[in-house]
C-alpha positions, 0 to 999 in steps of 0.5 A: 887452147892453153896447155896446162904445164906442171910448175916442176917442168917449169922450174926445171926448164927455168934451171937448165937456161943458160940465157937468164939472169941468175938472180931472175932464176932464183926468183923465178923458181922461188915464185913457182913453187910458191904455187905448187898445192900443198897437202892439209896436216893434222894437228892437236891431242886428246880429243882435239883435232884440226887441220892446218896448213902444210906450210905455214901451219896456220889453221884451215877449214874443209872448206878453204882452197887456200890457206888464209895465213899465206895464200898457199893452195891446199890439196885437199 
């Protein structure tokens, strides 16, 4: 059975390695927190409101996992 790691303890791990190309880190960790989730905002005025992606800002619906701009996992 396949254990679920949270992205943080994998960065984490991937910070505290003496072994591994600082470049390859960095790319490493830049890729894993690229899929950590990301909570919907808020935005508009008046009487006209929508949702948008907490990262990139594009507009999402209640109905999308993931944020059509930039592929980032919404936290709904």
């Amino acid at each position: 059975m396949k254990k679920e790691v949270p992205v943080q303890s994998l960065i984490d791990h991937i910070k505290t390695s003496l072994d591994v190309d600082p470049w390859a880190k960095e790319m490493a960790e830049e890729l894993l927190r690229a899929q950590v989730p990301v909570p919907p905002e808020i935005e508009g005025g008046n009487t006209s409101y929508w949702y948008v992606c907490g990262e990139c800002h594009g507009i999402v619906d209640t109905r999308d996992a993931y944020c059509k701009h930039c592929g980032r996992k919404i936290m709904w």
